[in-house]
C-alpha positions in Angstrom: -28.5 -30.6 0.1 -28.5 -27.6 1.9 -31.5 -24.9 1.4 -28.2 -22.4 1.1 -27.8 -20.8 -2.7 -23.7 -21.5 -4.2 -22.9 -19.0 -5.9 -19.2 -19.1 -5.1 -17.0 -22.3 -5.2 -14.9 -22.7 -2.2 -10.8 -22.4 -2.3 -9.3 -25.9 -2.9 -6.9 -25.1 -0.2 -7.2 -22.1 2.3 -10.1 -20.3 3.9 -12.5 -18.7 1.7 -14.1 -18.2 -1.8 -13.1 -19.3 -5.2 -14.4 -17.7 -8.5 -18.2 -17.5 -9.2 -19.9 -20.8 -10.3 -23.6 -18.9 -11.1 -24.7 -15.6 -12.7 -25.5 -14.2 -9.2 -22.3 -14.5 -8.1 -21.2 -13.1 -11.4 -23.1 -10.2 -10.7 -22.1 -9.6 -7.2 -18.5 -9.5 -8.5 -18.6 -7.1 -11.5 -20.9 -4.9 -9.3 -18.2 -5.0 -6.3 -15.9 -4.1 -9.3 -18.0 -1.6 -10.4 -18.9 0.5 -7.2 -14.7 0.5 -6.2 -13.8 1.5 -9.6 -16.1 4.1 -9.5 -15.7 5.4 -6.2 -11.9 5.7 -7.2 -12.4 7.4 -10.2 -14.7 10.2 -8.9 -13.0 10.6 -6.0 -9.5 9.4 -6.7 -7.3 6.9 -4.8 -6.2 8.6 -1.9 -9.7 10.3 -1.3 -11.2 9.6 2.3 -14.2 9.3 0.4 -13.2 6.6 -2.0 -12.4 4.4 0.8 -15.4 5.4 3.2 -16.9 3.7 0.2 -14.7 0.5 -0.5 -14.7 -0.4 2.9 -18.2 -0.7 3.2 -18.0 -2.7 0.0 -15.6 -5.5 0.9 -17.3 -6.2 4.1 -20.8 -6.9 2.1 -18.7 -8.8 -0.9 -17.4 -10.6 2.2 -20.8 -11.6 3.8 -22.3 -12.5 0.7 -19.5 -15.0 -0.3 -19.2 -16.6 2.9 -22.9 -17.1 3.0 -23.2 -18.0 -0.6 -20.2 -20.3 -0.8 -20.7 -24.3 -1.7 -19.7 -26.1 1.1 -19.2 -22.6 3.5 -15.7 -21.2 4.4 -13.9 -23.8 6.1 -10.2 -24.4 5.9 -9.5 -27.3 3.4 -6.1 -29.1 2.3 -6.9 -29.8 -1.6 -8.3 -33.0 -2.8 -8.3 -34.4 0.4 -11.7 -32.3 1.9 
């Protein structure tokens, strides 16, 4: 077993994350959720400043899923990975 935490499960076919399997990656989720909505409701949608903020965002919600993934991001075919 890997020394790696999962706190994603992976895409049954694609590349990439699933839904959360732990509370941490609960919490990533809902906070990702939280600082977008937020941004876009201060700022509105069309703000630079909404998106100099969502950007940043996804690309850490991005890092931490592919690092925190069971079984890393890979491209898989269904039941047959």
């Amino acid at each position: 077993m890997s020394d790696r935490p999962e706190w994603f499960a992976a895409k049954s076919y694609g590349l990439g994350a699933g839904l959360p399997i732990s509370w941490q990656g609960w919490a990533i989720l809902i906070g990702f959720i939280a600082i977008v909505g937020l941004a876009a409701w201060l700022f509105g949608e069309d703000d630079p400043r909404a998106l100099a903020i969502a950007i940043p965002a996804i690309a850490v919600l991005l890092i931490i899923t592919a690092r925190t993934t069971r079984g890393g991001w890979r491209w898989r075919w269904g039941r047959r990975d």
